[in-house]
N, C-alpha and C positions, 0 to 999 in steps of 0.2 A: 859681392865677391870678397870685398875686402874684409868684411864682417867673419865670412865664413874661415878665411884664412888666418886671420888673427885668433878664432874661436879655437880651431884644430891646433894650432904652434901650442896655446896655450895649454891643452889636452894632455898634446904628446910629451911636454916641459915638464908636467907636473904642478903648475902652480894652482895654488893655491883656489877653491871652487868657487870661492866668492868676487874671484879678480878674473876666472874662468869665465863666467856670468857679466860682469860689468863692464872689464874692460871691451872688450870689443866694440856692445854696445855704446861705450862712451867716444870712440873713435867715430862712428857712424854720426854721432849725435853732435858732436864737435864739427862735425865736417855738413852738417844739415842744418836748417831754417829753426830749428826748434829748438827752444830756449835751455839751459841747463837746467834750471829751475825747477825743470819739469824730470829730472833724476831725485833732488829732493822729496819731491813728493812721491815719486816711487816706491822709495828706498821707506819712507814715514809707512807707506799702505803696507808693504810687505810684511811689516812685523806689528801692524794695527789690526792684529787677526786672534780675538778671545780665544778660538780653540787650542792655539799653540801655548796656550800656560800649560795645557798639562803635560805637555809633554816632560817639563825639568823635575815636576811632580811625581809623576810615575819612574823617571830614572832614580828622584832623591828616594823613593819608597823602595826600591830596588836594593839602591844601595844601602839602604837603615838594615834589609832583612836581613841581608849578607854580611852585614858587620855585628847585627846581634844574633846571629847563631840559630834565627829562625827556618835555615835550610836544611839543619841539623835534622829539623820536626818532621820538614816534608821527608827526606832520605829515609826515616825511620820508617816511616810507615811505609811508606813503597817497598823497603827492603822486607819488612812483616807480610807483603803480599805475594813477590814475585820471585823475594831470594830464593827461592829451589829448583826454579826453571832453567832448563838449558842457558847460559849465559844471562843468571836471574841477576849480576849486581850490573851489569851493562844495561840490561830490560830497567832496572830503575834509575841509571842511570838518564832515558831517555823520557822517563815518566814521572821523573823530578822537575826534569828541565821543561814539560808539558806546564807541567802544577807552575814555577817558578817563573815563566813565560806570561802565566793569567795575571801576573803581579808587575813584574817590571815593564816588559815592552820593549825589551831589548835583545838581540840576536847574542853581537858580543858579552853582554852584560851577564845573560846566562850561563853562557860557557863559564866566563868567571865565577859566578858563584858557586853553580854545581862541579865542576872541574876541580877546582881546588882541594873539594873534600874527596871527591870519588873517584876524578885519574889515582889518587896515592895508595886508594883502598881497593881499589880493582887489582893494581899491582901487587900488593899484599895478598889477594885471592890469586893470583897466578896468571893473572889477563897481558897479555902482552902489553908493552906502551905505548906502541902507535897504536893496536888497535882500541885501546882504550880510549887515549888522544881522538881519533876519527869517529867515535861511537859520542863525544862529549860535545864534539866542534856541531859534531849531526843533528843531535839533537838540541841543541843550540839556537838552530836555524826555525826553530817551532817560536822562538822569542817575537820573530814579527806577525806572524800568524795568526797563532792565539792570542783573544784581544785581553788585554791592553796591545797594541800595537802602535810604535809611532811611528813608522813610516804611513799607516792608515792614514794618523791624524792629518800629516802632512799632505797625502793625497787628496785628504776630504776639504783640504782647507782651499789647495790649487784647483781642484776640478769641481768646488761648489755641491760637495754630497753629503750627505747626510754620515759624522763619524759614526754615532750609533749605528744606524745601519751596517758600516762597514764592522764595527767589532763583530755584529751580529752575524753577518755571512761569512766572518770569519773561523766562527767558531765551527759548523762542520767541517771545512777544508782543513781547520788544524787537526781535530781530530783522527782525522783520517789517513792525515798524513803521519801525525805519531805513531797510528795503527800499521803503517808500512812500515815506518822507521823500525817497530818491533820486532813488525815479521822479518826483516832483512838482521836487524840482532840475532832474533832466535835463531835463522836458521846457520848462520854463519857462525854462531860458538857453537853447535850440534856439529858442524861439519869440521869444526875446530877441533872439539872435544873441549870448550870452555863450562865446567860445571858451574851449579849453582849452589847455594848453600845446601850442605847435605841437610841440615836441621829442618824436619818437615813443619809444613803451617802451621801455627799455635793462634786459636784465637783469643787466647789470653793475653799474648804477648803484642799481637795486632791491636785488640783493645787497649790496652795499656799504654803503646807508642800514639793511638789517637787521643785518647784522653789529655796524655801529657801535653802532647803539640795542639791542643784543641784549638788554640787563641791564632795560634801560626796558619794551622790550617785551613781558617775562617777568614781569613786575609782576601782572597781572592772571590769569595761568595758572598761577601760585602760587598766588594767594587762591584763584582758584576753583577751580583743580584739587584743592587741598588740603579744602574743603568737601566737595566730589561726588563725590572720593575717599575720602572716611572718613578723611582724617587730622586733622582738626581740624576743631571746630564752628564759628558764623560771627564769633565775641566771639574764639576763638580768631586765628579767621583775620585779624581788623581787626589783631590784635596783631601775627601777624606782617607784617601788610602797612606795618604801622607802622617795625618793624625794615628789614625790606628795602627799603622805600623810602630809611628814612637811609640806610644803608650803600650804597645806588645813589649819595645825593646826594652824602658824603661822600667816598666811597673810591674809584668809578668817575668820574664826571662833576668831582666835587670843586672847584665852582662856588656853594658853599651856605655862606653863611660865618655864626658862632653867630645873630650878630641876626636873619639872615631864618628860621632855625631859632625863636628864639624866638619871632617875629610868627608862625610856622604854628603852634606852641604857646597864641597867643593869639586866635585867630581857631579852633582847637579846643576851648576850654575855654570862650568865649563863647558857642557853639552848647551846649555841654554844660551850662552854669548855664543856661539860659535853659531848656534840656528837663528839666532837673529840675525846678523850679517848678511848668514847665505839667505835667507828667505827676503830680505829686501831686496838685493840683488837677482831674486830669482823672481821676482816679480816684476820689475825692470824689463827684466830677458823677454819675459810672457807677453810683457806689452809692446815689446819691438817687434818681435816675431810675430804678433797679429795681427800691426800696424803694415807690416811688408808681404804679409800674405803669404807667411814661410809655411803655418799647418797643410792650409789648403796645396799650397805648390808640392809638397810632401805624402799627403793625401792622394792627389793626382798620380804621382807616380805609385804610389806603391796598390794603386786602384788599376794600373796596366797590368799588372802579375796577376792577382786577382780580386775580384769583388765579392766571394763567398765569405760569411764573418768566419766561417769556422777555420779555414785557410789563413785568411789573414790574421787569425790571433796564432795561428800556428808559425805565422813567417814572421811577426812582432816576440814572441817569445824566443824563437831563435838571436834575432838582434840583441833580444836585452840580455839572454845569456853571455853572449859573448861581450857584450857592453859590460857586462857586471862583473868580467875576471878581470877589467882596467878601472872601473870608477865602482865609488863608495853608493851604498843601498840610497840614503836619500839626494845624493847628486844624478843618481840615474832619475829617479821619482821626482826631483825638481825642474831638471833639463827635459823631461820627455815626453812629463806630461801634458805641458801646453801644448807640443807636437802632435802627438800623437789622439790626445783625447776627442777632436772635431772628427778626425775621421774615424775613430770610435762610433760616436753617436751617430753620423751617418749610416753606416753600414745596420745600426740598430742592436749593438751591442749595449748589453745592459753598464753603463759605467761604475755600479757596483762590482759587479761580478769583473769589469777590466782590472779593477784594483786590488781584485786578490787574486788574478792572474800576472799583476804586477809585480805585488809581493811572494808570488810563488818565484817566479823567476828571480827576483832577488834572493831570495834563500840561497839558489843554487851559486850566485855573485858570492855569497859567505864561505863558498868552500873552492873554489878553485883559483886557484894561483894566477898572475902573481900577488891578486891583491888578498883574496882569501882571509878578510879581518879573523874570523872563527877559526880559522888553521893556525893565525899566529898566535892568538888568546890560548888556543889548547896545546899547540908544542912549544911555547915556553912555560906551561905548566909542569909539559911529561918532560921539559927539558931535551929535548929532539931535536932534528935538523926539519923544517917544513915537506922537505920534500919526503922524509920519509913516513910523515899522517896524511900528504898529499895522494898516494901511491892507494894508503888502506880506507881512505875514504868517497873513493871510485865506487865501492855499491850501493853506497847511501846518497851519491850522487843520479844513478842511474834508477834507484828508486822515486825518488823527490821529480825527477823527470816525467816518469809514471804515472804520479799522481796528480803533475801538471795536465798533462796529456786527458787522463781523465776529468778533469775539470775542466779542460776545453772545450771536450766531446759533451759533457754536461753538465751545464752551465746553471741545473736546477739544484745540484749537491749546495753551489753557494748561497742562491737564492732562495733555497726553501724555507727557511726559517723568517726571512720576510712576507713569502708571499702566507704564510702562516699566520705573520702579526697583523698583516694586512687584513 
Protein backbone atom coordinates (compact mmCIF):
# COMPACT_ATOMS: atom_id res chain seq x y z
CA UNK A 1 0.00 0.00 0.00
CA UNK A 2 2.73 2.07 0.93
CA UNK A 3 4.58 1.37 -2.35
CA UNK A 4 1.42 2.08 -4.38
CA UNK A 5 0.85 5.57 -2.54
CA UNK A 6 4.21 6.87 -2.85
CA UNK A 7 4.30 5.63 -6.66
CA UNK A 8 0.87 7.78 -7.44
CA UNK A 9 2.09 11.25 -5.12
CA UNK A 10 4.99 10.91 -7.37
CA UNK A 11 2.81 10.67 -10.77
CA UNK A 12 0.66 13.31 -9.87
CA UNK A 13 3.93 15.85 -8.65
CA UNK A 14 5.62 15.40 -11.63
CA UNK A 15 8.77 14.13 -10.66
CA UNK A 16 11.01 13.17 -12.37
CA UNK A 17 10.45 9.15 -14.10
CA UNK A 18 13.56 7.80 -12.77
CA UNK A 19 12.89 8.83 -9.08
CA UNK A 20 9.04 7.86 -10.14
CA UNK A 21 10.44 4.10 -10.63
CA UNK A 22 12.96 3.96 -7.68
CA UNK A 23 11.85 5.85 -5.08
CA UNK A 24 9.14 3.93 -3.88
CA UNK A 25 10.72 0.87 -4.37
CA UNK A 26 13.62 2.12 -2.32
CA UNK A 27 11.23 2.83 0.59
CA UNK A 28 9.76 -0.87 0.51
CA UNK A 29 13.30 -2.20 0.35
CA UNK A 30 14.69 -0.05 3.16
CA UNK A 31 11.93 -1.07 5.25
CA UNK A 32 12.46 -5.19 4.18
CA UNK A 33 15.11 -8.01 4.95
CA UNK A 34 16.76 -7.47 1.59
CA UNK A 35 19.99 -6.05 1.44
CA UNK A 36 20.52 -2.54 -0.64
CA UNK A 37 23.15 -4.06 -2.36
CA UNK A 38 20.82 -5.83 -4.24
CA UNK A 39 19.46 -2.02 -5.99
CA UNK A 40 23.19 -1.80 -7.17
CA UNK A 41 23.03 -4.51 -9.04
CA UNK A 42 19.69 -3.67 -10.55
CA UNK A 43 20.48 -0.48 -11.52
CA UNK A 44 24.22 -2.15 -13.29
CA UNK A 45 21.45 -4.94 -15.15
CA UNK A 46 19.18 -2.36 -16.39
CA UNK A 47 21.60 -0.41 -18.63
CA UNK A 48 23.83 -3.91 -19.28
CA UNK A 49 21.39 -4.47 -22.18
CA UNK A 50 23.61 -4.41 -25.95
CA UNK A 51 20.46 -3.41 -27.77
CA UNK A 52 20.08 -0.13 -26.15
CA UNK A 53 23.16 1.41 -27.97
CA UNK A 54 21.31 2.05 -30.82
CA UNK A 55 19.15 3.76 -29.65
CA UNK A 56 21.64 7.41 -29.22
CA UNK A 57 22.78 6.06 -32.73
CA UNK A 58 19.69 6.23 -34.50
CA UNK A 59 18.60 9.80 -32.71
CA UNK A 60 22.57 10.91 -33.57
CA UNK A 61 21.76 9.74 -37.28
CA UNK A 62 18.53 11.84 -37.14
CA UNK A 63 19.93 14.42 -36.01
CA UNK A 64 23.23 14.58 -38.67
CA UNK A 65 20.29 14.34 -41.46
CA UNK A 66 18.50 17.27 -40.17
CA UNK A 67 21.39 19.47 -39.75
CA UNK A 68 22.90 18.56 -43.12
CA UNK A 69 20.00 19.45 -45.21
CA UNK A 70 19.27 15.92 -46.17
CA UNK A 71 15.59 16.45 -45.61
CA UNK A 72 15.71 18.86 -48.18
CA UNK A 73 16.28 15.51 -50.68
CA UNK A 74 13.45 13.64 -49.24
CA UNK A 75 10.69 16.87 -49.46
CA UNK A 76 11.90 17.31 -53.07
CA UNK A 77 10.92 14.34 -54.33
CA UNK A 78 7.57 13.79 -52.51
CA UNK A 79 6.78 17.28 -53.72
CA UNK A 80 7.79 15.95 -57.51
CA UNK A 81 5.09 13.30 -56.65
CA UNK A 82 2.08 14.52 -54.94
CA UNK A 83 2.46 18.45 -55.21
CA UNK A 84 -0.88 18.64 -57.59
CA UNK A 85 -3.17 16.74 -55.28
CA UNK A 86 -5.80 18.02 -53.39
CA UNK A 87 -3.71 19.31 -50.39
CA UNK A 88 -0.39 17.94 -52.34
CA UNK A 89 2.16 20.04 -49.97
CA UNK A 90 0.39 18.56 -46.56
CA UNK A 91 0.25 14.76 -48.56
CA UNK A 92 4.03 15.33 -48.51
CA UNK A 93 4.26 16.77 -45.75
CA UNK A 94 3.03 13.32 -44.06
CA UNK A 95 5.18 11.32 -46.67
CA UNK A 96 8.23 12.97 -45.69
CA UNK A 97 7.87 12.29 -42.24
CA UNK A 98 7.01 8.37 -43.33
CA UNK A 99 10.53 8.36 -45.38
CA UNK A 100 12.25 10.61 -42.32
CA UNK A 101 10.71 8.09 -39.56
CA UNK A 102 12.74 4.93 -41.44
CA UNK A 103 15.87 6.90 -40.43
CA UNK A 104 15.61 8.39 -37.02
CA UNK A 105 13.25 6.58 -34.72
CA UNK A 106 11.78 9.31 -33.21
CA UNK A 107 8.09 10.82 -32.94
CA UNK A 108 9.22 14.42 -31.77
CA UNK A 109 12.49 14.23 -33.66
CA UNK A 110 10.30 14.18 -36.90
CA UNK A 111 8.15 16.71 -36.31
CA UNK A 112 11.31 18.86 -36.01
CA UNK A 113 12.89 18.09 -38.82
CA UNK A 114 10.17 17.97 -41.44
CA UNK A 115 8.18 20.94 -39.70
CA UNK A 116 10.75 23.31 -39.71
CA UNK A 117 11.07 23.33 -43.47
CA UNK A 118 7.25 22.67 -44.51
CA UNK A 119 5.01 24.42 -41.54
CA UNK A 120 6.84 27.90 -43.23
CA UNK A 121 6.08 26.43 -46.92
CA UNK A 122 2.67 25.16 -46.49
CA UNK A 123 2.02 28.82 -45.14
CA UNK A 124 3.56 30.25 -48.15
CA UNK A 125 1.08 27.93 -50.34
CA UNK A 126 -1.93 29.35 -48.28
CA UNK A 127 -2.37 26.30 -45.82
CA UNK A 128 -3.74 27.66 -42.70
CA UNK A 129 -1.14 27.34 -39.43
CA UNK A 130 -2.77 25.08 -37.30
CA UNK A 131 -3.71 23.10 -39.91
CA UNK A 132 -0.47 22.80 -41.09
CA UNK A 133 0.90 22.61 -37.47
CA UNK A 134 -1.75 19.40 -36.95
CA UNK A 135 -1.01 17.80 -40.38
CA UNK A 136 3.19 17.91 -39.27
CA UNK A 137 2.58 16.87 -35.39
CA UNK A 138 0.38 13.89 -37.25
CA UNK A 139 2.46 12.66 -39.24
CA UNK A 140 5.15 12.80 -36.89
CA UNK A 141 3.59 10.21 -34.94
CA UNK A 142 4.61 7.54 -37.86
CA UNK A 143 8.40 8.17 -36.09
CA UNK A 144 7.67 5.33 -33.72
CA UNK A 145 6.15 3.16 -36.10
CA UNK A 146 8.07 2.88 -38.92
CA UNK A 147 11.26 1.03 -37.90
CA UNK A 148 13.81 2.23 -36.76
CA UNK A 149 11.60 2.74 -33.76
CA UNK A 150 12.91 3.14 -30.21
CA UNK A 151 10.44 2.75 -28.20
CA UNK A 152 10.43 -0.91 -30.02
CA UNK A 153 13.99 -1.28 -28.95
CA UNK A 154 13.04 -0.52 -25.56
CA UNK A 155 9.95 -2.81 -25.55
CA UNK A 156 12.12 -5.67 -26.98
CA UNK A 157 14.73 -5.34 -24.53
CA UNK A 158 11.98 -5.41 -21.31
CA UNK A 159 9.63 -8.08 -22.75
CA UNK A 160 12.68 -10.43 -24.02
CA UNK A 161 11.60 -10.16 -28.00
CA UNK A 162 13.10 -10.34 -30.71
CA UNK A 163 13.92 -5.98 -32.02
CA UNK A 164 13.98 -7.27 -35.56
CA UNK A 165 11.08 -8.89 -35.51
CA UNK A 166 9.38 -5.91 -34.09
CA UNK A 167 10.78 -3.33 -36.78
CA UNK A 168 9.55 -5.95 -39.18
CA UNK A 169 5.83 -6.09 -37.97
CA UNK A 170 6.27 -2.78 -37.84
CA UNK A 171 6.51 -1.78 -41.10
CA UNK A 172 2.91 -2.78 -42.49
CA UNK A 173 1.05 -1.10 -39.59
CA UNK A 174 3.08 2.03 -40.43
CA UNK A 175 2.31 1.87 -43.74
CA UNK A 176 -1.04 1.77 -43.31
CA UNK A 177 -1.37 4.09 -40.99
CA UNK A 178 0.48 6.86 -43.19
CA UNK A 179 -2.24 5.57 -45.84
CA UNK A 180 -4.87 6.92 -43.46
CA UNK A 181 -3.03 9.79 -42.44
CA UNK A 182 -3.31 10.58 -46.33
CA UNK A 183 -6.72 9.74 -46.82
CA UNK A 184 -7.80 12.13 -43.83
CA UNK A 185 -5.21 14.89 -45.51
CA UNK A 186 -6.84 14.56 -48.89
CA UNK A 187 -9.99 14.63 -48.04
CA UNK A 188 -10.04 17.45 -45.52
CA UNK A 189 -7.97 20.13 -47.95
CA UNK A 190 -10.85 18.97 -50.94
CA UNK A 191 -13.35 19.88 -48.42
CA UNK A 192 -11.24 22.86 -47.49
CA UNK A 193 -10.46 23.98 -50.89
CA UNK A 194 -6.43 23.48 -49.96
CA UNK A 195 -5.06 23.21 -53.62
CA UNK A 196 -2.08 21.73 -54.71
CA UNK A 197 0.61 22.65 -56.80
CA UNK A 198 -1.02 23.86 -59.99
CA UNK A 199 2.38 22.72 -61.94
CA UNK A 200 1.21 19.21 -63.37
CA UNK A 201 3.87 15.90 -62.91
CA UNK A 202 7.07 16.40 -64.76
CA UNK A 203 9.00 13.23 -64.96
CA UNK A 204 11.95 15.19 -65.63
CA UNK A 205 11.93 17.10 -62.84
CA UNK A 206 10.96 13.94 -60.53
CA UNK A 207 13.97 12.25 -61.94
CA UNK A 208 16.27 14.96 -61.45
CA UNK A 209 15.13 15.62 -57.54
CA UNK A 210 15.86 11.65 -57.23
CA UNK A 211 19.00 11.62 -58.90
CA UNK A 212 20.21 14.66 -56.93
CA UNK A 213 18.96 13.32 -53.33
CA UNK A 214 20.16 9.85 -54.45
CA UNK A 215 22.72 9.35 -51.52
CA UNK A 216 19.91 11.02 -49.02
CA UNK A 217 17.47 8.85 -50.25
CA UNK A 218 19.48 5.60 -49.84
CA UNK A 219 19.67 6.40 -46.15
CA UNK A 220 17.02 4.24 -45.00
CA UNK A 221 17.37 1.14 -47.57
CA UNK A 222 20.66 0.70 -46.22
CA UNK A 223 19.57 0.37 -42.55
CA UNK A 224 16.73 -1.51 -43.46
CA UNK A 225 17.71 -3.55 -46.18
CA UNK A 226 20.86 -4.49 -44.23
CA UNK A 227 18.42 -5.70 -41.09
CA UNK A 228 16.01 -7.87 -43.32
CA UNK A 229 18.74 -8.94 -45.22
CA UNK A 230 20.70 -10.63 -42.65
CA UNK A 231 23.59 -8.47 -42.89
CA UNK A 232 23.73 -6.75 -39.79
CA UNK A 233 21.61 -6.81 -36.62
CA UNK A 234 19.57 -3.55 -35.54
CA UNK A 235 22.66 -1.97 -32.98
CA UNK A 236 24.62 -2.96 -35.92
CA UNK A 237 22.59 -1.22 -38.29
CA UNK A 238 22.19 2.33 -36.11
CA UNK A 239 26.08 2.18 -36.41
CA UNK A 240 26.09 2.08 -39.71
CA UNK A 241 23.39 4.46 -40.23
CA UNK A 242 25.53 6.67 -38.17
CA UNK A 243 28.58 6.34 -40.59
CA UNK A 244 26.71 6.87 -43.66
CA UNK A 245 24.72 9.50 -42.81
CA UNK A 246 28.30 11.55 -41.88
CA UNK A 247 29.81 10.71 -44.87
CA UNK A 248 26.37 11.93 -46.95
CA UNK A 249 26.76 15.12 -44.75
CA UNK A 250 30.36 15.54 -45.05
CA UNK A 251 31.47 14.36 -48.39
CA UNK A 252 28.30 14.55 -50.65
CA UNK A 253 26.11 17.59 -49.56
CA UNK A 254 29.27 19.00 -47.50
CA UNK A 255 26.97 21.67 -45.79
CA UNK A 256 27.64 20.39 -42.13
CA UNK A 257 30.33 22.16 -40.63
CA UNK A 258 32.10 20.44 -36.94
CA UNK A 259 29.86 22.64 -34.49
CA UNK A 260 26.51 21.41 -36.00
CA UNK A 261 28.23 17.92 -35.86
CA UNK A 262 28.89 18.32 -32.33
CA UNK A 263 25.26 19.77 -31.31
CA UNK A 264 24.00 16.24 -33.18
CA UNK A 265 26.57 14.56 -30.80
CA UNK A 266 24.86 16.54 -27.96
CA UNK A 267 21.35 16.26 -28.54
CA UNK A 268 22.52 12.10 -28.87
CA UNK A 269 24.20 11.59 -25.83
CA UNK A 270 21.32 13.74 -23.93
CA UNK A 271 18.65 11.10 -24.93
CA UNK A 272 21.21 8.51 -24.17
CA UNK A 273 22.02 9.74 -20.27
CA UNK A 274 18.73 10.21 -19.56
CA UNK A 275 17.76 6.42 -20.96
CA UNK A 276 20.31 5.05 -18.90
CA UNK A 277 19.04 6.32 -15.60
CA UNK A 278 15.44 5.47 -16.44
CA UNK A 279 16.07 1.91 -17.78
CA UNK A 280 18.15 0.91 -14.55
CA UNK A 281 15.66 2.10 -12.50
CA UNK A 282 12.90 0.49 -14.61
CA UNK A 283 14.43 -2.68 -14.09
CA UNK A 284 14.57 -2.33 -10.36
CA UNK A 285 10.63 -1.66 -10.64
CA UNK A 286 10.26 -4.99 -12.91
CA UNK A 287 11.93 -6.93 -10.37
CA UNK A 288 9.91 -5.57 -7.27
CA UNK A 289 6.79 -5.89 -8.96
CA UNK A 290 7.45 -9.59 -9.73
CA UNK A 291 8.79 -10.38 -6.53
CA UNK A 292 5.32 -9.07 -4.88
CA UNK A 293 3.19 -10.67 -7.46
CA UNK A 294 1.72 -7.16 -8.72
CA UNK A 295 1.41 -8.52 -12.68
CA UNK A 296 -0.40 -11.61 -11.69
CA UNK A 297 -2.68 -9.65 -8.84
CA UNK A 298 -3.37 -7.13 -11.98
CA UNK A 299 -3.96 -9.86 -14.30
CA UNK A 300 -6.64 -11.28 -12.07
CA UNK A 301 -8.48 -8.43 -11.94
CA UNK A 302 -8.68 -7.13 -15.18
CA UNK A 303 -9.50 -11.15 -16.15
CA UNK A 304 -12.98 -10.47 -14.10
CA UNK A 305 -14.10 -7.72 -17.02
CA UNK A 306 -13.09 -10.12 -19.42
CA UNK A 307 -10.99 -12.97 -20.73
CA UNK A 308 -11.48 -12.70 -24.58
CA UNK A 309 -7.97 -11.30 -26.01
CA UNK A 310 -9.69 -9.38 -28.35
CA UNK A 311 -11.65 -7.31 -25.59
CA UNK A 312 -9.05 -7.19 -23.49
CA UNK A 313 -6.39 -5.45 -25.85
CA UNK A 314 -9.38 -3.23 -26.51
CA UNK A 315 -9.82 -2.25 -22.73
CA UNK A 316 -5.62 -1.98 -22.38
CA UNK A 317 -5.63 0.31 -25.31
CA UNK A 318 -8.23 2.36 -23.76
CA UNK A 319 -6.03 2.69 -20.44
CA UNK A 320 -2.86 3.51 -22.27
CA UNK A 321 -4.64 6.21 -24.24
CA UNK A 322 -5.62 7.99 -21.58
CA UNK A 323 -2.26 7.07 -19.66
CA UNK A 324 -0.47 8.62 -22.60
CA UNK A 325 -2.20 12.36 -22.52
CA UNK A 326 -0.19 12.41 -18.59
CA UNK A 327 3.19 10.30 -19.08
CA UNK A 328 5.90 10.32 -21.81
CA UNK A 329 5.88 7.42 -24.78
CA UNK A 330 8.72 5.42 -23.07
CA UNK A 331 7.66 5.78 -19.28
CA UNK A 332 4.29 4.44 -20.36
CA UNK A 333 6.40 1.29 -22.24
CA UNK A 334 8.85 1.16 -19.12
CA UNK A 335 6.03 1.27 -16.32
CA UNK A 336 3.58 -1.05 -18.14
CA UNK A 337 5.32 -3.30 -19.53
CA UNK A 338 6.32 -5.59 -16.74
CA UNK A 339 2.39 -5.30 -15.88
CA UNK A 340 0.85 -5.93 -18.31
CA UNK A 341 2.93 -8.34 -20.60
CA UNK A 342 2.20 -11.94 -18.14
CA UNK A 343 -1.21 -11.41 -18.85
CA UNK A 344 -0.46 -10.75 -22.43
CA UNK A 345 1.01 -14.19 -22.87
CA UNK A 346 -1.54 -15.69 -20.91
CA UNK A 347 -4.47 -14.89 -22.69
CA UNK A 348 -2.11 -16.01 -25.93
CA UNK A 349 -1.62 -12.83 -27.41
CA UNK A 350 1.14 -12.70 -29.69
CA UNK A 351 3.72 -10.17 -27.72
CA UNK A 352 4.96 -9.04 -31.00
CA UNK A 353 1.79 -7.86 -32.27
CA UNK A 354 1.22 -6.38 -28.20
CA UNK A 355 4.05 -4.05 -28.93
CA UNK A 356 2.77 -2.33 -31.85
CA UNK A 357 -0.43 -2.17 -30.30
CA UNK A 358 1.62 -0.46 -27.69
CA UNK A 359 3.19 1.81 -29.86
CA UNK A 360 0.05 2.49 -31.76
CA UNK A 361 -1.55 3.79 -28.73
CA UNK A 362 1.45 5.80 -27.88
CA UNK A 363 1.17 7.60 -31.10
CA UNK A 364 -2.08 8.84 -29.95
CA UNK A 365 -0.12 9.96 -26.21
CA UNK A 366 1.92 12.36 -28.90
CA UNK A 367 -1.04 14.31 -29.86
CA UNK A 368 -3.21 15.11 -27.00
CA UNK A 369 -2.95 17.47 -24.39
CA UNK A 370 -1.69 18.12 -21.74
CA UNK A 371 1.36 16.23 -22.44
CA UNK A 372 1.06 16.20 -26.31
CA UNK A 373 5.29 16.18 -26.97
CA UNK A 374 4.34 16.55 -31.05
CA UNK A 375 1.67 19.39 -30.48
CA UNK A 376 4.51 21.29 -28.67
CA UNK A 377 7.45 20.57 -31.15
CA UNK A 378 4.82 21.64 -33.98
CA UNK A 379 3.13 25.05 -32.46
CA UNK A 380 6.20 26.49 -31.33
CA UNK A 381 7.13 25.99 -34.94
CA UNK A 382 3.80 27.55 -36.49
CA UNK A 383 4.43 29.80 -33.45
CA UNK A 384 0.65 29.06 -32.06
CA UNK A 385 -1.05 28.74 -28.80
CA UNK A 386 -1.32 24.59 -28.24
CA UNK A 387 -4.64 24.57 -27.96
CA UNK A 388 -5.29 25.88 -31.08
CA UNK A 389 -3.34 22.60 -33.28
CA UNK A 390 -5.01 20.76 -30.37
CA UNK A 391 -8.64 21.63 -31.70
CA UNK A 392 -7.40 20.84 -35.77
CA UNK A 393 -5.60 17.76 -34.94
CA UNK A 394 -8.94 15.83 -33.74
CA UNK A 395 -9.32 13.97 -37.17
CA UNK A 396 -5.91 12.58 -37.36
CA UNK A 397 -6.57 11.50 -33.88
CA UNK A 398 -9.75 9.88 -34.67
CA UNK A 399 -8.09 8.26 -37.66
CA UNK A 400 -4.94 6.69 -35.86
CA UNK A 401 -7.78 5.41 -33.56
CA UNK A 402 -9.04 3.44 -36.64
CA UNK A 403 -6.39 2.05 -37.53
CA UNK A 404 -5.67 1.00 -34.02
CA UNK A 405 -9.00 -0.64 -33.78
CA UNK A 406 -8.06 -2.51 -37.10
CA UNK A 407 -5.14 -3.94 -35.98
CA UNK A 408 -6.84 -5.28 -32.89
CA UNK A 409 -9.55 -6.87 -35.02
CA UNK A 410 -6.43 -8.27 -37.07
CA UNK A 411 -3.63 -9.06 -35.52
CA UNK A 412 -2.18 -10.78 -39.02
CA UNK A 413 -1.80 -6.98 -40.74
CA UNK A 414 1.28 -7.17 -38.00
CA UNK A 415 2.33 -10.37 -38.06
CA UNK A 416 2.37 -11.11 -41.69
CA UNK A 417 5.56 -10.27 -42.67
CA UNK A 418 6.96 -12.79 -39.96
CA UNK A 419 4.95 -15.43 -40.55
CA UNK A 420 6.40 -14.90 -44.19
CA UNK A 421 10.08 -14.98 -42.95
CA UNK A 422 9.20 -17.84 -41.00
Amino acid sequence: MVFVLIFLACLFLGVPIFATLGVPVLVELVMSPIPLASLAHSLFDGVDKFPLLAIPCFVLTGAIMARAGITDDIVNVMRAVVGRAWGGLAIVTILSCMFFAAISGSGPGTVAAIGTLLIPAMQRDGYPRDFAAAVTSSGGTLGILLPPSNPMIVYGVLASVSIGDLFLAGLVPGILMGALLIGTTYLLSRRKGYRGNPVPFDARTFLRSVWVGKFSLATPFVVLGGIYGGIFTPVEASVVAVVYATLVAFAVKRNMGLSDFWLALSEASTVCGGLVVIMGTAVFFGEFLALNQIPQKVATTLMTVTSDPTLMLLLISAILIVLGMFMETLSTIIILTPILLPLVRQLGIDPIHFGIILVVTSEIGFLTPPLGVNLFVASNIAQLRIEDVARRVLPFIATIIVGLLVLIWFPQISLVLLELKR
